[in-house]
ZAMARGU-4260 file (C-alpha; in steps of 0.2 Angstrom, whole numbers, plus 5000, padded with zeros to 4 digits):
<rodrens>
0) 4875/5258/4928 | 4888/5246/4919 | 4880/5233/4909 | 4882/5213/4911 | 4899/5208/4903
5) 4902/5189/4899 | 4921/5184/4906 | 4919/5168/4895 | 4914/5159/4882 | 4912/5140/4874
10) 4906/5134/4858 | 4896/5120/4859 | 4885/5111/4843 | 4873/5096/4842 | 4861/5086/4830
15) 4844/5080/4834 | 4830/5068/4825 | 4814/5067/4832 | 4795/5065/4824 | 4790/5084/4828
20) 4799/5098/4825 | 4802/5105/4842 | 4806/5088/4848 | 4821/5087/4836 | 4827/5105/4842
25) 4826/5098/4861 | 4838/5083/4856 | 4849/5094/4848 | 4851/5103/4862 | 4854/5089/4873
30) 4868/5084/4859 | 4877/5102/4862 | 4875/5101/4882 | 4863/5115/4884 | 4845/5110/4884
35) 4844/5113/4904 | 4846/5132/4901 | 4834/5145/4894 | 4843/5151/4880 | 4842/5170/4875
40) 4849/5173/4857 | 4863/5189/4856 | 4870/5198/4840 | 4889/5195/4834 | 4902/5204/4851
45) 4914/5197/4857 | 4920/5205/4872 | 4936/5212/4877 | 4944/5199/4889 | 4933/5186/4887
50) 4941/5169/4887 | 4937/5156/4878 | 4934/5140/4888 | 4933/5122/4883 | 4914/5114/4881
55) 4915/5103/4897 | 4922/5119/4909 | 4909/5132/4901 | 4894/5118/4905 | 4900/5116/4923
60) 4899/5134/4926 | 4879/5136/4921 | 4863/5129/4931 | 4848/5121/4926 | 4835/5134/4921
65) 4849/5149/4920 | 4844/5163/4908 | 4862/5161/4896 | 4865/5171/4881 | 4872/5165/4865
70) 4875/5168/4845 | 4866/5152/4840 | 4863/5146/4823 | 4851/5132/4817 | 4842/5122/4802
75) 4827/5111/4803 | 4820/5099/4789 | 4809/5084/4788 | 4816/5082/4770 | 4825/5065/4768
80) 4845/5067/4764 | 4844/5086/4762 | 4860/5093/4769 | 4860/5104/4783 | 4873/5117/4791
85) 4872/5128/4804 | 4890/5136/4810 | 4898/5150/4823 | 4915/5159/4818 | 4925/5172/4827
90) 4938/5184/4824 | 4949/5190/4835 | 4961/5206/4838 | 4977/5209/4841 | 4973/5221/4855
95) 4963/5212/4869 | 4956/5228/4871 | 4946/5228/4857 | 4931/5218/4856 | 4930/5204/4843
100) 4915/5197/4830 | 4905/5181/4830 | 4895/5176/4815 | 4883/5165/4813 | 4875/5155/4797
105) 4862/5141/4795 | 4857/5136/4780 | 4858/5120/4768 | 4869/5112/4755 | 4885/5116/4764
110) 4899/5103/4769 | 4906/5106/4786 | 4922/5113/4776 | 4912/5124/4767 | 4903/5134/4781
115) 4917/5134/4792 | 4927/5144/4779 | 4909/5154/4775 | 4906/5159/4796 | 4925/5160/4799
120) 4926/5172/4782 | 4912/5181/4790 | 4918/5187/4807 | 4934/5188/4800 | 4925/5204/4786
125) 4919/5211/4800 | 4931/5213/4813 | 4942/5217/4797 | 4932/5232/4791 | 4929/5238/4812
130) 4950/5239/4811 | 4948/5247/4792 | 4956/5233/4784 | 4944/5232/4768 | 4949/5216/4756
135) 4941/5211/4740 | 4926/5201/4746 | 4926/5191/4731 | 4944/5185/4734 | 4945/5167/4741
140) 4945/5165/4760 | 4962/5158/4762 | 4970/5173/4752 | 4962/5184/4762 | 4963/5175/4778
145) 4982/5175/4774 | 4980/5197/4772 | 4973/5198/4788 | 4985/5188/4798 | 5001/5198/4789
150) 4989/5214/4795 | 4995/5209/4814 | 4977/5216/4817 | 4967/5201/4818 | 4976/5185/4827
155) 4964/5172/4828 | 4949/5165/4820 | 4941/5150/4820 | 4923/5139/4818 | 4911/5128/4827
160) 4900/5121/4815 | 4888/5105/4814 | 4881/5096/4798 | 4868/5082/4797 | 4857/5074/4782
165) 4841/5075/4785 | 4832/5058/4791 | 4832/5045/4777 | 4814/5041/4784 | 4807/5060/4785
170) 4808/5064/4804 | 4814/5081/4808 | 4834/5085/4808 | 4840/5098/4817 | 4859/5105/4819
175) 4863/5119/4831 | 4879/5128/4832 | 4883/5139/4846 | 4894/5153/4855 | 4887/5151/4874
180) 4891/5165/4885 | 4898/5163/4902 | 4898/5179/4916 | 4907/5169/4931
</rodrens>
């Protein structure tokens, strides 16, 4: 029996502030589009053939409740001005036959720049070591970004990524980052 394959994808990322915790994930949600659905976290696959559609087509396509997977990334703090960072990459191939990487990191103290380059890096290493491409991972990212492209193996890569300081007054921050999977 063949397995469910997604035919799209979108990236979608959002901030919330709220008093509590959860709360502050919820408005994140609502920020990226996607709190209506029932989110089920996947690992890093792109699949063959999948496209890639813009935020407001891939939110059109799901309902309320719908069971959607995604790669998803996400920091929380109640710490005032601490800088957060969560962020998706994606690698992909030359051969649209092959399946492509999504990376995911969430963490703190990263600039937008900074984690785009870090995720975008990361699926990019990946796919790069699937096709037996093997670079110098302590080589800066453009220098090897510019390796992979001359490879003609990898064509495309790119980030989603969503920063926010943490709430000068101590309510909860949250920033998601996401890779939402469509299957229609």
């Amino acid at each position: 029996m063949p397995g469910i394959v997604p035919k799209a994808m979108f990236f979608t990322k959002g901030v919330g502030k709220h008093k509590t915790n959860l709360q502050s994930f919820e408005e994140a949600l609502r920020d990226a589009g996607i709190a209506p659905l029932n989110l089920v976290r996947v690992s890093s696959i792109y699949p063959p053939g999948c496209k890639i559609l813009p935020r407001s087509q891939g939110v059109k396509k799901l309902s309320p409740g719908q069971i959607v997977h995604c790669v998803i990334a996400e920091a929380r703090d109640n710490e005032p001005n601490r800088l957060l960072c969560a962020g998706i990459g994606l690698a992909l191939p030359a051969d649209k036959d092959q399946y492509g990487y999504i990376s995911e990191h969430h963490g703190f103290g990263l600039t937008q720049a900074k984690c785009a380059d870090l995720v975008e890096d990361m699926a990019a290493s990946m796919l790069g070591s699937t096709l037996g491409i093997d670079l110098d991972p302590d080589k800066a990212w453009d220098e090897r970004r510019a390796i992979y492209k001359s490879s003609n193996l990898i064509i495309k890569s790119q980030a989603c990524v969503q920063t926010a300081e943490g709430d000068k007054n101590g309510l909860w921050t949250t920033v998601i980052a996401a890779a939402v999977f469509v299957y229609d």
